[in-house]
C-alpha positions as CSV (number, residue, x, y, z in Angstrom):
1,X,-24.1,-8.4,10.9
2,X,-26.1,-11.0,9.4
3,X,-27.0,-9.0,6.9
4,X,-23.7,-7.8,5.9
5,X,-22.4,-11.5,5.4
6,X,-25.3,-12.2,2.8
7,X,-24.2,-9.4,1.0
8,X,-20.2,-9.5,1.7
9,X,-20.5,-14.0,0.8
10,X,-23.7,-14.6,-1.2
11,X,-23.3,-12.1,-4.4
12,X,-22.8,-14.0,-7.6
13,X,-19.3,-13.0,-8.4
14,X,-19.2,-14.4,-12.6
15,X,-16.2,-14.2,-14.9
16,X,-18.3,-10.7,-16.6
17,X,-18.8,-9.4,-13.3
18,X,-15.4,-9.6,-12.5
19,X,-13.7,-7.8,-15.3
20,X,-16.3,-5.1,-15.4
21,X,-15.1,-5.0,-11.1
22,X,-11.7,-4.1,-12.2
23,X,-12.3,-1.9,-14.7
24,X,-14.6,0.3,-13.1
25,X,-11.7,0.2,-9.7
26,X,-9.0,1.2,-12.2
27,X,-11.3,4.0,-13.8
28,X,-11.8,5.5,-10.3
29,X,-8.2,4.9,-8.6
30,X,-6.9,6.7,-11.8
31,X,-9.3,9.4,-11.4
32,X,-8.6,10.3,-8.1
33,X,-4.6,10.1,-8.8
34,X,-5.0,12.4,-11.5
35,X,-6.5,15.3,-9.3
36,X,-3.6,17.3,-7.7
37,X,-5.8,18.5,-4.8
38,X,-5.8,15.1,-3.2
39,X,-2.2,14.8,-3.2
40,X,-0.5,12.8,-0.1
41,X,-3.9,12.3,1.4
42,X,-5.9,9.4,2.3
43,X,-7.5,9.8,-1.2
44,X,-4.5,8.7,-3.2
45,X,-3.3,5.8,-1.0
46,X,-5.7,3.5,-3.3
47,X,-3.1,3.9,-6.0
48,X,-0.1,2.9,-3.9
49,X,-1.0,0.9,-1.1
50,X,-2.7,-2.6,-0.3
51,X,-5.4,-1.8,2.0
52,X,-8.2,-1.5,-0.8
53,X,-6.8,-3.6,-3.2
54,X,-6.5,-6.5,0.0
55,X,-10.5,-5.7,0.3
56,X,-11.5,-6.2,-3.3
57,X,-9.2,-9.4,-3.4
58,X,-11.1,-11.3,-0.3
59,X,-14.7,-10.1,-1.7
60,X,-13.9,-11.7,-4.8
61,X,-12.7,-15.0,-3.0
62,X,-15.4,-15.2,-0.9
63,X,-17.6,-14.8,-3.6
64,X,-16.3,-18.1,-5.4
65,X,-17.3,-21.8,-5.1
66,X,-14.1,-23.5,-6.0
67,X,-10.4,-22.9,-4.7
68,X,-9.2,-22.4,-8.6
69,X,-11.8,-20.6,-9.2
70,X,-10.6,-17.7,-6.4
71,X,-6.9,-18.0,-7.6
72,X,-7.9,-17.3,-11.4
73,X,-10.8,-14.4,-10.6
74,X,-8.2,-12.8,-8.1
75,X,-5.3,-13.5,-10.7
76,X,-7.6,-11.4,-13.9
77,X,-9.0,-8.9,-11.6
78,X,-5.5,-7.7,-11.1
79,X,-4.1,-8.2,-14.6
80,X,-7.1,-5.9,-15.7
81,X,-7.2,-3.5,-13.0
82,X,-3.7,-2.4,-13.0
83,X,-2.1,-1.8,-15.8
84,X,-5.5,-0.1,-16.8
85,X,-4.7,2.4,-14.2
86,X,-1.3,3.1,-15.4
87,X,-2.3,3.6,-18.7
88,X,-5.8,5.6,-18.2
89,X,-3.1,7.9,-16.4
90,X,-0.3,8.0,-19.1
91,X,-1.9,11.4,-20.9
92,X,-2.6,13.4,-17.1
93,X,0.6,12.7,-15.9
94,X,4.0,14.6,-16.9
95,X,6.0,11.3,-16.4
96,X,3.5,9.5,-19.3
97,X,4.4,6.4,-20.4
98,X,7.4,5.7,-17.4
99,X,4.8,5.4,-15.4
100,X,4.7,2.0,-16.3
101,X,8.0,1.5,-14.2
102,X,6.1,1.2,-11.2
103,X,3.7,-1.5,-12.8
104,X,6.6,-4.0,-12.2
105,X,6.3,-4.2,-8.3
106,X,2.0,-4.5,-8.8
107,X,3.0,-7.2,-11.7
108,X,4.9,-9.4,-9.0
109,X,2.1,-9.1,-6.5
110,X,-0.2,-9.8,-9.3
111,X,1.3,-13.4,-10.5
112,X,1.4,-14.0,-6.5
113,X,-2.5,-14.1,-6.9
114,X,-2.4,-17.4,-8.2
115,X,-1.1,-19.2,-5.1
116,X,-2.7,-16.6,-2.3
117,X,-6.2,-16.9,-4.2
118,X,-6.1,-20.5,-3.6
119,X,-4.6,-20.2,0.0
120,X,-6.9,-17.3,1.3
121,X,-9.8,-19.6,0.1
122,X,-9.7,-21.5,3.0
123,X,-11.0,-18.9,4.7
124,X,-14.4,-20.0,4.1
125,X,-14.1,-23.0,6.3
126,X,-14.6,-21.2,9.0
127,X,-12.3,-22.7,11.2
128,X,-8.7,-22.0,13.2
129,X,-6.9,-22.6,9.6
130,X,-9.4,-20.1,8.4
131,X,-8.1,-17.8,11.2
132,X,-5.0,-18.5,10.9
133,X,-4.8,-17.5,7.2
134,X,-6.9,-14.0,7.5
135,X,-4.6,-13.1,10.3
136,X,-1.8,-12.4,7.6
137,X,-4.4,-9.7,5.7
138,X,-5.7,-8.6,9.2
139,X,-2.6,-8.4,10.5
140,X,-0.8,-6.7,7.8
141,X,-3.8,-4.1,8.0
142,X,-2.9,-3.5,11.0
143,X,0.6,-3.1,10.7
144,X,-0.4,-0.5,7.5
145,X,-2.6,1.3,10.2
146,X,0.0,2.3,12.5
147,X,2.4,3.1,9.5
148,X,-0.5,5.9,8.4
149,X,-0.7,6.8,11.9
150,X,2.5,7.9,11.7
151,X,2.4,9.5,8.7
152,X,-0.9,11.7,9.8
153,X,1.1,13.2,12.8
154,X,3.7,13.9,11.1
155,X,1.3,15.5,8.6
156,X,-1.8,15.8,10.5
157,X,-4.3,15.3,9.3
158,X,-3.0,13.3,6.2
159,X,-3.5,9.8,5.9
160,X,-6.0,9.5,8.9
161,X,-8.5,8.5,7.3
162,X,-6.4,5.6,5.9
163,X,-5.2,4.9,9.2
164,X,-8.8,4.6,10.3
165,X,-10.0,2.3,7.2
166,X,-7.1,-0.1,7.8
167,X,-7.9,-0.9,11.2
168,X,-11.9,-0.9,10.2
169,X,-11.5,-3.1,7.6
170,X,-9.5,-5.7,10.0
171,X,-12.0,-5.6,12.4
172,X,-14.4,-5.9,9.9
173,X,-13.3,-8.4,7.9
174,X,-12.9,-10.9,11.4
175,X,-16.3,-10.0,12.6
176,X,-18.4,-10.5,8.9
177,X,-16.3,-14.0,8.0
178,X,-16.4,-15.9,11.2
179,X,-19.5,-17.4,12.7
180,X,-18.1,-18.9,16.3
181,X,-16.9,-16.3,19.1
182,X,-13.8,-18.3,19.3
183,X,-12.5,-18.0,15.9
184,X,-13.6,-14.0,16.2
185,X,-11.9,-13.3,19.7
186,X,-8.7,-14.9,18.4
187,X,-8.5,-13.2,15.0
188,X,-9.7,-10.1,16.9
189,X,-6.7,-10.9,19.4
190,X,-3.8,-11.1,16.6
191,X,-5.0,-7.5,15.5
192,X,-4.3,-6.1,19.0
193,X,-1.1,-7.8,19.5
194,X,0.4,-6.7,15.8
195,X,-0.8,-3.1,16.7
196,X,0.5,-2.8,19.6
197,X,3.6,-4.6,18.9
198,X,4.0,-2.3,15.8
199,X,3.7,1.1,17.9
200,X,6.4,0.0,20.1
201,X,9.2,-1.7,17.6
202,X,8.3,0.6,14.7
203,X,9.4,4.5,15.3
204,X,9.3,6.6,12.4
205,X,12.9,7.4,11.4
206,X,12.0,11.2,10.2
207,X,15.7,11.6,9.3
208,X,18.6,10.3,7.4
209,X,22.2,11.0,7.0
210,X,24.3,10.3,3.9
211,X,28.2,11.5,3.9
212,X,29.7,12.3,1.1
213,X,33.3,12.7,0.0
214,X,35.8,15.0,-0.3
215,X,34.7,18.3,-2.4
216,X,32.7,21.2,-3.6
217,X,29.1,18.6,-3.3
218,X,25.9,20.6,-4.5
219,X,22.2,18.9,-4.4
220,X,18.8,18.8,-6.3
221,X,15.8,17.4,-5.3
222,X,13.3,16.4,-8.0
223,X,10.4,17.1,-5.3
224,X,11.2,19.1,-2.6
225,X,7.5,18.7,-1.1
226,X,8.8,15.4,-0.1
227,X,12.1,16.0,1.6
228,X,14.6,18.6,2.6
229,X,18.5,18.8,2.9
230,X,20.8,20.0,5.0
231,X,24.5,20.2,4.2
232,X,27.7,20.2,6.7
233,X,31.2,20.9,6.7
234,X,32.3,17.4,6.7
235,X,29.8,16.7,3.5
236,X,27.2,15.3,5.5
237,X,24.0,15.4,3.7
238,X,20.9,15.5,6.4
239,X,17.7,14.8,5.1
240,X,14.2,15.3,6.7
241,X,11.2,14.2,5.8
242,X,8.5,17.0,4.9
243,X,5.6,14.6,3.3
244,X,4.8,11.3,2.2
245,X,5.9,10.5,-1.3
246,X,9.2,9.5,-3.4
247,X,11.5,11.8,-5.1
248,X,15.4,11.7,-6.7
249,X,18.0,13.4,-4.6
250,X,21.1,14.1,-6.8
251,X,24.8,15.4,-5.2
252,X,27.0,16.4,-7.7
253,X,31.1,17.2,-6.6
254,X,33.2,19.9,-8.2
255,X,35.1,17.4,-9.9
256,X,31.9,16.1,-11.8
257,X,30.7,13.2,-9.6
258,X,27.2,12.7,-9.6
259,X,25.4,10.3,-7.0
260,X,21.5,9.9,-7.1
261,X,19.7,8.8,-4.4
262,X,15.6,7.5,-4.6
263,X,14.0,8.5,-1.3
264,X,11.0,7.3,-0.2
265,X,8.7,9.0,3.2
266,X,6.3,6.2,4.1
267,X,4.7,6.5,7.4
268,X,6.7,9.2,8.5
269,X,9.9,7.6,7.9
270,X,12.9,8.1,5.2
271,X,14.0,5.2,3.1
272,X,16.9,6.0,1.0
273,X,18.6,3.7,-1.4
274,X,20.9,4.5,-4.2
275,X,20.1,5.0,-8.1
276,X,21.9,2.4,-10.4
């Protein structure tokens, strides 16, 4: 363990070393998207969820002497990184340049840097504030666990491995930042709790139901690996979740009304919000 914190906390982490970090993370988080083989599996989740990106972020602020300093290295790491991978995917991708739509939501988390740079620096103190603060990542990785628990039995093995990683990293990150048992066994303690807590309140919801109105109503679904419908007499739409992903759902009525509907499987379960 020892040795892991001189490598995890003592590596000279310089404004060069920084950018060449994120461009070399967004040369191989677009690679991997771009390969349709990996599809919905663990070796994708890089591009859409947090757990890698939370790991990169705390090596980085570890790695920094001053509080600014970890709040502007973690602020240009993403400003690089991500709309690299967007664009290095632009000419393998059939949506090209919309792509970018998505950059909006990583944009937002990426001016929320700033501030959570500077917070998560006190982690290096090494003391119950220090706890306190890692406990949102760990914590959060832990709730991500579960959610790719989920998703791998509804799609076994899918997203395992992720589900695997999250946990690992939590663990990981408690056991190589801390020096006193205390500080560990607590940290350690808010893991447990938030897993636990997040396997009892948090079922997948592998179905959803949207009624429609009166009419002839026909459907399309933009991917149909994601989801699939079933209709009813009364024009009620049923939809199931087949794999993770997002996709359009459009209804169109015999009279010409068209309603579109973006539906999202995460974790097993069906969000469903409405286009426009």
């Amino acid at each position: 363990m020892e040795k892991l914190r001189k490598y995890f906390g003592g590596y000279n982490m310089t404004w060069k070393k920084v950018i060449i970090f994120a461009i070399i993370t967004a040369i191989v988080c677009a690679g991997l998207n771009c390969i349709p083989a990996l599809d919905d599996t663990s070796f994708q989740d890089i591009a859409i969820s947090f757990e890698c990106w939370i790991l990169f972020a705390v090596f980085i602020i570890v790695n920094c002497d001053k509080w600014w300093e970890a709040s502007l290295k973690t602020f240009v790491f993403f400003l690089i990184s991500q709309p690299l991978i967007y664009l290095l995917e632009v000419p393998f991708k059939a949506a090209g340049w919309s792509l970018f739509q998505y950059y909006k939501y990583w944009f937002v988390i990426t001016v929320l840097t700033l501030p959570g740079g500077a917070i998560a620096f006190l982690v290096k103190k090494k003391n119950w504030l220090s706890v306190a603060v890692l406990s949102v990542a760990t914590g959060f990785l832990a709730y991500i666990a579960q959610d790719y628990f989920y998703a791998a039995l509804a799609r076994f093995p899918h997203h395992l491995l992720s589900s695997i990683f999250c946990l690992a990293l939590a663990i990981f990150l408690v056991l190589v930042l801390f020096d006193e048992k205390k500080h560990k066994l607590a940290a350690l303690a808010i893991i447990f709790v938030i897993l636990i807590g997040s396997a009892i309140f948090f079922k997948p919801v592998t179905k959803q139901c949207i009624s429609l109105g009166e009419g002839e109503w026909s459907y399309t679904i933009d991917d149909e690996s994601v989801i699939s419908v079933e209709m009813s007499e009364d024009n009620t739409a049923t939809i199931h979740a087949e794999s993770e992903g997002s996709t359009i759902l459009s209804f169109e009525n015999s009279d010409g009304t068209i309603e579109e509907y973006c539906i999202s499987v995460s974790g097993g379960s069906i969000f469903v919000s409405p286009v426009g």
